[in-house]
C-alpha positions in Angstrom: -6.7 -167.5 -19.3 -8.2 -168.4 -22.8 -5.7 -171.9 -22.3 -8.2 -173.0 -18.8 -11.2 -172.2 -20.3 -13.3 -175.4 -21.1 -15.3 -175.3 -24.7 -18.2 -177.0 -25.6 -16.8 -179.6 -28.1 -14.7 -180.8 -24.7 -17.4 -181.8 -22.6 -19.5 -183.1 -25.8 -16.7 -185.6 -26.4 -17.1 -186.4 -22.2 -19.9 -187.5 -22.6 -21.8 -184.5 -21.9 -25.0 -184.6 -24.0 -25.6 -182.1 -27.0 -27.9 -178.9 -26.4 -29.3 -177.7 -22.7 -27.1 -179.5 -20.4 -23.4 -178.3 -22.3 -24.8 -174.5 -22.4 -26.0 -175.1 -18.0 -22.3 -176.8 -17.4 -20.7 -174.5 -19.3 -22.0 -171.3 -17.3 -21.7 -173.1 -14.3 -17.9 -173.6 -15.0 -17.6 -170.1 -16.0 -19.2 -168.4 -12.7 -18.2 -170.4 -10.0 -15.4 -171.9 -11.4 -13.4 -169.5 -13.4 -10.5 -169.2 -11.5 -9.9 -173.0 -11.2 -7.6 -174.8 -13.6 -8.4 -176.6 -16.5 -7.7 -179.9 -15.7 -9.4 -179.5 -12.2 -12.5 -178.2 -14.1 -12.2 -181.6 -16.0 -12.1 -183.8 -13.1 -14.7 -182.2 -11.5 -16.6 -183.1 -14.7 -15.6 -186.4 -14.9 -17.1 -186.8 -10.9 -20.0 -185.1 -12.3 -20.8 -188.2 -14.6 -20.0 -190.7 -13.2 -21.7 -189.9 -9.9 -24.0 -187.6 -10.7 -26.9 -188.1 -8.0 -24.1 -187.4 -5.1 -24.0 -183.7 -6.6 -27.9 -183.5 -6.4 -27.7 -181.5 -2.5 -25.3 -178.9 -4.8 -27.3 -175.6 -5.4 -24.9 -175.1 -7.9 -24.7 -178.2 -9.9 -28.7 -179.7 -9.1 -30.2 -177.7 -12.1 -27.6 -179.2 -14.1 -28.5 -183.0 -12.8 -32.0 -183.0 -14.0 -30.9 -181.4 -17.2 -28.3 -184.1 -17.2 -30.7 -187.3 -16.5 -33.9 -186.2 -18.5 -31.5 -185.5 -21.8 -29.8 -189.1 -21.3 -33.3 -190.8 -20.3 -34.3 -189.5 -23.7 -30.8 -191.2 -25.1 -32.2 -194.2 -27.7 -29.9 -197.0 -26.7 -29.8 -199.7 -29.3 -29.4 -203.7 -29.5 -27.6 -204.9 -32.1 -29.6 -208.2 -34.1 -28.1 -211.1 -33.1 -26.9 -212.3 -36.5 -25.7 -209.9 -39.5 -27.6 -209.4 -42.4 -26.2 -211.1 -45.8 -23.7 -209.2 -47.6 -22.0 -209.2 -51.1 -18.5 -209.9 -50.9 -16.4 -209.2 -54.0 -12.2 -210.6 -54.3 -13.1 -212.2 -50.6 -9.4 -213.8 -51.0 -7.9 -209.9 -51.0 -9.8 -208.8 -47.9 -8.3 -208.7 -44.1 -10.4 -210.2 -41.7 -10.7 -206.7 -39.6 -12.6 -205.1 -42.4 -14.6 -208.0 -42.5 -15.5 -208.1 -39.2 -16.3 -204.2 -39.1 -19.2 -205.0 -42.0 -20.7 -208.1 -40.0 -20.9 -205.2 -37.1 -22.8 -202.6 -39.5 -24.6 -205.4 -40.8 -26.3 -206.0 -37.4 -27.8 -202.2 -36.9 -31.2 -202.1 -36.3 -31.2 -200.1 -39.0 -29.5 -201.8 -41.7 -30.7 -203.5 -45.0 -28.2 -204.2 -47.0 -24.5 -203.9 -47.5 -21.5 -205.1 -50.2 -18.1 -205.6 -49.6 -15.8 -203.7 -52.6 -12.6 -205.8 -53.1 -10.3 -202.7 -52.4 -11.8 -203.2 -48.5 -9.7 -202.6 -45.4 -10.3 -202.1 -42.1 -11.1 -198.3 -41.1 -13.0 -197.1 -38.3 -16.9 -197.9 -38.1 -17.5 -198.9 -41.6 -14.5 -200.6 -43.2 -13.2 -198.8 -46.1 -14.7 -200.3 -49.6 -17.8 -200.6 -47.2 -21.3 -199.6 -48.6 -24.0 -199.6 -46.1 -28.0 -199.5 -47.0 -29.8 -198.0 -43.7 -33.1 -197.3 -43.1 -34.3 -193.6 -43.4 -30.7 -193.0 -41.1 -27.7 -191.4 -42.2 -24.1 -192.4 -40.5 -21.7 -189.6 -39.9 -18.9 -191.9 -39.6 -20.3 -194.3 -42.4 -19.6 -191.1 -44.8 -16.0 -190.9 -43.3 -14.2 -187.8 -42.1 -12.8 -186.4 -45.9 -17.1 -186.0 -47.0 -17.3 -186.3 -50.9 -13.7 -186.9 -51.4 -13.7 -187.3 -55.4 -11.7 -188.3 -58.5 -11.2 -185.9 -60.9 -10.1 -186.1 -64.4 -9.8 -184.0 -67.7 -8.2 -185.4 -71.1 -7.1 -183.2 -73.7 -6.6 -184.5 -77.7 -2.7 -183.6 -77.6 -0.3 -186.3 -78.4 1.3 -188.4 -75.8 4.4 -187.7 -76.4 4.0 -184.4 -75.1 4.3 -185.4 -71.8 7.5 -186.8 -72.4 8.8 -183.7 -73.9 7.4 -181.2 -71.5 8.3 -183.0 -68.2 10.3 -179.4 -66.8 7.4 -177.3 -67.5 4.2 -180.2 -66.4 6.4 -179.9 -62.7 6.8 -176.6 -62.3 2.7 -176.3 -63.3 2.1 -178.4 -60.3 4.5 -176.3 -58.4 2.5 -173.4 -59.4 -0.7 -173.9 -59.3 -1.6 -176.8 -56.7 -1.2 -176.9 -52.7 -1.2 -179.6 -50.8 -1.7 -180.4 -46.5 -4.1 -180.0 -44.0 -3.0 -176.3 -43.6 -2.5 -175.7 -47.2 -4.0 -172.8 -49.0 -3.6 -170.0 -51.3 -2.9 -166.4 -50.4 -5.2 -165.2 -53.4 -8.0 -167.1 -53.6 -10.2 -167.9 -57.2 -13.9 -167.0 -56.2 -16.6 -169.9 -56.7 -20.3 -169.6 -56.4 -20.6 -172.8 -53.8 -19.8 -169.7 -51.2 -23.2 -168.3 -52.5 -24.7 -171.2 -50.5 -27.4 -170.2 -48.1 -26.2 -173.1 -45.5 -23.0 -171.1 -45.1 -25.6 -168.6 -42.9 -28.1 -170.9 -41.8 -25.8 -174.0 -40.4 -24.1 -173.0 -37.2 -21.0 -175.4 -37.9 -21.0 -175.0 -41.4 -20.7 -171.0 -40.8 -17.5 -171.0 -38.9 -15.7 -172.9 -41.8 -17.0 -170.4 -44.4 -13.4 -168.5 -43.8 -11.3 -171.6 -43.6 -13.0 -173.1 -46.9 -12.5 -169.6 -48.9 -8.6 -170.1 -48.3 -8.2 -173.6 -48.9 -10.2 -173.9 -51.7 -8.7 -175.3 -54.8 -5.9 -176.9 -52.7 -5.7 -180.5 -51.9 -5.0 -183.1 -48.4 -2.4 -185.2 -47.5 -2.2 -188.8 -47.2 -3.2 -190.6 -50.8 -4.6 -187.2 -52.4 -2.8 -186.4 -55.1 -2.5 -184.3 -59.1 -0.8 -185.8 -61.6 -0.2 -185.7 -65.5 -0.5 -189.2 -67.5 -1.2 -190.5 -70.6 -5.0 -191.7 -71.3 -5.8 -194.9 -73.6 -9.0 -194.4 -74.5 -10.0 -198.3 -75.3 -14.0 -198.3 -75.9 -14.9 -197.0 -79.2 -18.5 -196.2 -77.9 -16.9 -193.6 -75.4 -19.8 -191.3 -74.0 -17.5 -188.3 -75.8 -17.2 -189.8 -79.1 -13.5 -189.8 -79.1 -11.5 -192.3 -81.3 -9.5 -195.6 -79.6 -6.1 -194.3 -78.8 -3.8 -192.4 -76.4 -4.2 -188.9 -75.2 -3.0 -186.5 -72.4 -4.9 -186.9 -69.1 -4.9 -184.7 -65.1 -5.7 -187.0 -62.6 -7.1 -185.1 -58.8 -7.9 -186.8 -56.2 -8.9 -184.9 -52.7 -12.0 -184.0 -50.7 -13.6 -181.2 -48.8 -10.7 -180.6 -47.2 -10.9 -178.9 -43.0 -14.7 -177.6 -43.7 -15.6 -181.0 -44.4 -13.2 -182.9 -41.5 -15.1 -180.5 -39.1 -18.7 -181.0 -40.4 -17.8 -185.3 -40.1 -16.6 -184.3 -36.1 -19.5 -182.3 -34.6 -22.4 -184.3 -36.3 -20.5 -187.8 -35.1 -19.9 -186.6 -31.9 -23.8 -185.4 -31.9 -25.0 -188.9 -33.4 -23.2 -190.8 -31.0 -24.3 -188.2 -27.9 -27.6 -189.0 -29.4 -27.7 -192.9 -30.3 -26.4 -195.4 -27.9 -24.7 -198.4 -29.2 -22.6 -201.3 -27.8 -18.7 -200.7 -27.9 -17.9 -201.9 -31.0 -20.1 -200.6 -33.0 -20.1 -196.7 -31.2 -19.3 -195.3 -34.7 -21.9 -196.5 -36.5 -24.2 -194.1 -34.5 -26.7 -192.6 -36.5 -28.9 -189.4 -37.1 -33.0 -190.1 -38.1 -33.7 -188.0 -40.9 -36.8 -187.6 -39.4 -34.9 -184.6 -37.1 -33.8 -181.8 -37.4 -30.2 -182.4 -36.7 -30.8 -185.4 -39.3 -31.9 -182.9 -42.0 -28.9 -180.4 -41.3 -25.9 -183.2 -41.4 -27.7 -184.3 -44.7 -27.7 -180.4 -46.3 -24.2 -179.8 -44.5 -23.1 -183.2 -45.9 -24.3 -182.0 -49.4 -22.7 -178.7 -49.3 -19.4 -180.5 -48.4 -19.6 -182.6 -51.4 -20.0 -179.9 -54.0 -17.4 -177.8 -52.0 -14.6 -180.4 -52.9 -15.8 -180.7 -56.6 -15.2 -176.7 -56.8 -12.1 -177.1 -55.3 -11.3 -179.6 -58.4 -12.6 -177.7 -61.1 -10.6 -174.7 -59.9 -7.1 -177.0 -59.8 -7.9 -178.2 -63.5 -9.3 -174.7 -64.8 -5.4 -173.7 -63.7 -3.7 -176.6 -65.3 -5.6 -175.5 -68.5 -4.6 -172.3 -68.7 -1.3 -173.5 -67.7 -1.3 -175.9 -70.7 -3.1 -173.2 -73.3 -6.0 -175.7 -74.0 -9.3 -177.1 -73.6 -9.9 -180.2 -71.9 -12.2 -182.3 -74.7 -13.8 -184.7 -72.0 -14.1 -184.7 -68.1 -14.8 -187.3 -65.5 -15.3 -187.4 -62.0 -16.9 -189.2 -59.0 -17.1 -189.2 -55.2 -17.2 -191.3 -52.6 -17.6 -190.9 -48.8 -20.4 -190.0 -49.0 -24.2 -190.9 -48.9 -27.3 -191.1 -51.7 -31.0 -191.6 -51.2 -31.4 -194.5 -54.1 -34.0 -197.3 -54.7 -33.0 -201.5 -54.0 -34.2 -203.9 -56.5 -37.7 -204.4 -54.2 -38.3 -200.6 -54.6 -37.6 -199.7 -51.3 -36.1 -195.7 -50.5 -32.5 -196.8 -49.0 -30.0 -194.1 -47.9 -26.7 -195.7 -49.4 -23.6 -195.1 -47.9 -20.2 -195.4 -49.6 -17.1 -195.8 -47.6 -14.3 -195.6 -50.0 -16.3 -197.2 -52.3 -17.5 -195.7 -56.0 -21.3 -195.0 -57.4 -21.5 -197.8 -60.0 -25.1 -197.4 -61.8 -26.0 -198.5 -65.0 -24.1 -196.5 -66.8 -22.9 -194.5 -64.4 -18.5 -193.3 -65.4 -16.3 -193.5 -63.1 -12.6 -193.8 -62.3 -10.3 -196.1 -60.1 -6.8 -195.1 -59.5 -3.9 -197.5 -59.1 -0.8 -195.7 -57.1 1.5 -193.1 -57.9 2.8 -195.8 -60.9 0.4 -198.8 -61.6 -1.9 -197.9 -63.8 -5.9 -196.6 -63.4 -9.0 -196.6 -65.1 -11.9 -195.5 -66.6 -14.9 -197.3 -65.8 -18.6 -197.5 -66.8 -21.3 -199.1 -64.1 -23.0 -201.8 -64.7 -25.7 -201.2 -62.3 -25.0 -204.6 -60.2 -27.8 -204.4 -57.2 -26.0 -207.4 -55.4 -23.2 -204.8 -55.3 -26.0 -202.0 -54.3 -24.5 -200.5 -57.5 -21.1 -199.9 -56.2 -17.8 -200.7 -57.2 -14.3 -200.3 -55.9 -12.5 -196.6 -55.3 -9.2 -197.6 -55.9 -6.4 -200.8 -55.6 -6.9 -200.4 -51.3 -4.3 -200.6 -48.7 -2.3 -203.9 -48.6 -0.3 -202.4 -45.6 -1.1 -199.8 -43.1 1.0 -196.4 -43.2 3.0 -197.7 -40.1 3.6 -200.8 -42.0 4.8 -199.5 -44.9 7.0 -197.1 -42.9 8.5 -200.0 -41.6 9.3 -202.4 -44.4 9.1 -200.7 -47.8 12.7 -199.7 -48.6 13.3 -196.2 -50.0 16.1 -197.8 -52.3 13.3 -200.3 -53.6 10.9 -197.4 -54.1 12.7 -195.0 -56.0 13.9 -197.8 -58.6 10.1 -198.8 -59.3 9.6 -194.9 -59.7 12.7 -195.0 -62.4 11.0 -198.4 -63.8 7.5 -196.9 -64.7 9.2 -193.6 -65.5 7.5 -191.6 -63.0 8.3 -187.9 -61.2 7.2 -187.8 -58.0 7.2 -184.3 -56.0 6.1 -185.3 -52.4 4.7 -188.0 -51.4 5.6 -190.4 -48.5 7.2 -194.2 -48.4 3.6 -194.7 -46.1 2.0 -193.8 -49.8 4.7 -196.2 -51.9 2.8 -198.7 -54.5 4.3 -201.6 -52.8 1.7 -200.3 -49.7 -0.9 -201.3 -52.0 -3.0 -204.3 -53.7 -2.7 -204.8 -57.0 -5.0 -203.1 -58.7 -5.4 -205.5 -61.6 -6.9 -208.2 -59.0 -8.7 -205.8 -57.9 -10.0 -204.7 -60.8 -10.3 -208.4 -62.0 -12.8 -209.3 -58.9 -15.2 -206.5 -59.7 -15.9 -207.4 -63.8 -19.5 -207.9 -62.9 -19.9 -204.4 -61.3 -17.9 -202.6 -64.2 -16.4 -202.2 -67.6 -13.0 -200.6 -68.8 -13.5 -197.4 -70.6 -10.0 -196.7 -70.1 -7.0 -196.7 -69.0 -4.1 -194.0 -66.8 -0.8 -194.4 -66.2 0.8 -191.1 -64.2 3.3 -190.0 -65.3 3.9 -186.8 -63.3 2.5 -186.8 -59.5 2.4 -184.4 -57.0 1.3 -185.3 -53.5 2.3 -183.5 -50.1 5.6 -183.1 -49.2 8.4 -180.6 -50.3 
């Protein structure tokens, strides 16, 4: 019977608002309905909404009407401004027209007040990716994205380059051993972290029934373009923050996010913000949450949590790798993006920032931006560019879309530029090929005013998902 019972999450994404009315249908389903089957139940609620005042005579249902009609006469609908605010655009000649149209969407929120277009930008869903959005005291769910704090990682150890080379058997079976990869992925004994010490894990209703899932995925990675890999790091700034000398070292490259806890904390509070804040059509994603309210506040501490869970989960795949390797990492980087910051625009104002695929780029701020499984990466210190909103690219960007590149690349033609650069790949998909990418060093060419080259990365042995 579980398989025709309706849940709350079902009639949310209906339509039905967030809070009394759900909890009224759902009881009303469940007494006088029980029997009935699922998909009955759904058309009955699909009558319901769209011709609710013919169900007003129902002793049943009439309770749930007025619930119904004072929750969505309380619904803000919006109008977007007729014209989009200015934006920076940076390496406008590498940008698809979808993304650009996405931002000129964003750009008209009531609620907007400045944006930047990174040159990595393509089209995603609500804000493009490489999107950064300034709002107004409002936080976007789906401005965040779904993979909350997804992060670079990386740690470089003073051993000589060559040891990749000569250790290329035992740097694979380390990422055999000690790294998991997929949206199911997990590891049957699990390395304790205090982020599980975290009061919102009891005091955040959605954030509490991940608790178990995060325990067992943590320190494994997602699918797609996440990835750990061994290369060899060219430090090229002789004022590196770590004092280390101009030359070529071992590196561990991770990139992944918060993995199903933070996929299901970017689901409920979207579908909430968008139960909550009526938009037109094309911009229905970009619905946002005041921070003002409560359910404002809690996306913002579960958002927060989320972030810090998927820097545990890297510090726990390169506190393996270490002990794998039998030494200590003499410098560490890392960053994040999906994600959002309170942060001050030139005028002074109190923005809420958020970051799309896109990397935090202050004045001095290190960072890294990955090329693809061969070209190469780098190190990168901010320049603090507030044109750019201090932001700078998060990687080379999708030339192609998955599909695309499922459809043209040639696995022939991608296995020979993995023998070229002298690459192992374990994993990975033709969708995640280097061809399906710009070229990171136009990309990295149109941002020069937003950052400078610390360093550089080439991989040299990657593991993504896949057998």
């Amino acid at each position: 019977m579980a398989k025709e019972k309706i849940r709350g999450n079902e009639l949310l994404k209906m339509g039905v608002p967030q809070g009394r009315p759900i909890s009224m249908l759902l009881a009303i389903l469940q007494k006088h309905y029980k029997r009935e089957k699922k998909v009955k139940k759904l058309d009955l609620v699909k009558e319901l909404l769209a011709k609710p005042e013919e169900f007003r005579g129902d002793a049943n249902f009439a309770p749930f009407i007025d619930a119904l009609q004072t929750s969505q006469a309380r619904k803000e609908t919006h109008v977007l401004k007729t014209k989009s605010m200015d934006y920076a655009i940076y390496g406008e000649e590498h940008i698809e027209q979808g993304a650009r149209h996405q931002m000129e969407v964003a750009g008209k929120l009531p609620v907007s007040v400045a944006g930047a277009l990174m040159p990595d930008a393509h089209q995603g869903y609500g804000l493009p990716i490489g999107g950064v959005l300034a709002t107004e005291n409002a936080v976007i769910p789906y401005g965040v994205g779904v993979d909350i704090g997804c992060r670079m990682c990386m740690t470089i150890y003073n051993m000589p380059s060559n040891y990749i080379e000569r250790h290329r058997h035992n740097l694979k079976q380390y990422l055999a051993d000690h790294t998991q990869f997929g949206g199911s992925a997990g590891f049957k004994k699990t390395m304790d972290d205090p982020i599980f010490e975290r009061k919102e894990f009891d005091e955040i209703g959605i954030v509490k029934k991940q608790k178990g899932r995060a325990y067992h995925q943590i320190g494994s990675s997602g699918s797609g373009n996440h990835f750990v890999e061994f290369g060899e790091v060219e430090i090229l700034d002789d004022q590196n923050e770590w004092s280390l000398p101009t030359g070529k070292y071992v590196g561990i490259l991770s990139h992944s996010g918060s993995r199903g806890m933070g996929a299901n904390i970017a689901k409920y509070y979207t579908q909430l913000a968008m139960s909550k804040c009526q938009l037109p059509r094309e911009a229905k994603y970009l619905a946002w949450l005041d921070l003002d309210t409560e359910a404002g506040q809690e996306y913002w501490l579960a958002m927060n949590l989320a972030g810090d869970y998927a820097s545990a989960c890297h510090h726990q795949i390169h506190k393996k790798l270490a002990k794998a390797l039998g030494e200590k990492p003499v410098a560490q980087v890392e960053n994040h993006h999906n994600f959002a910051w309170k942060e001050q625009l030139a005028d002074g104002r109190e923005v809420i920032v958020h970051r799309k695929g896109a990397t935090p780029a202050g004045k001095g701020v290190l960072g890294i931006i990955p090329g693809s499984m061969v070209t190469a990466g780098f190190i990168v210190r901010g320049k603090g560019e507030q044109v750019a909103i201090n932001s700078a690219s998060h990687g080379a960007g999708r030339l192609m879309s998955r599909r695309q590149a499922k459809e043209t690349i040639e696995k022939k033609a991608w296995l020979k530029m993995l023998r070229d650069y002298g690459v192992d790949l374990i994993g990975g998909g033709i969708d995640e090929a280097p061809m399906a990418y710009k070229d990171i060093h136009k990309v990295m060419g149109a941002q020069k005013e937003l950052v400078e080259v610390v360093g550089k990365f080439l991989p040299k042995v990657v593991r993504m998902d896949g057998a």
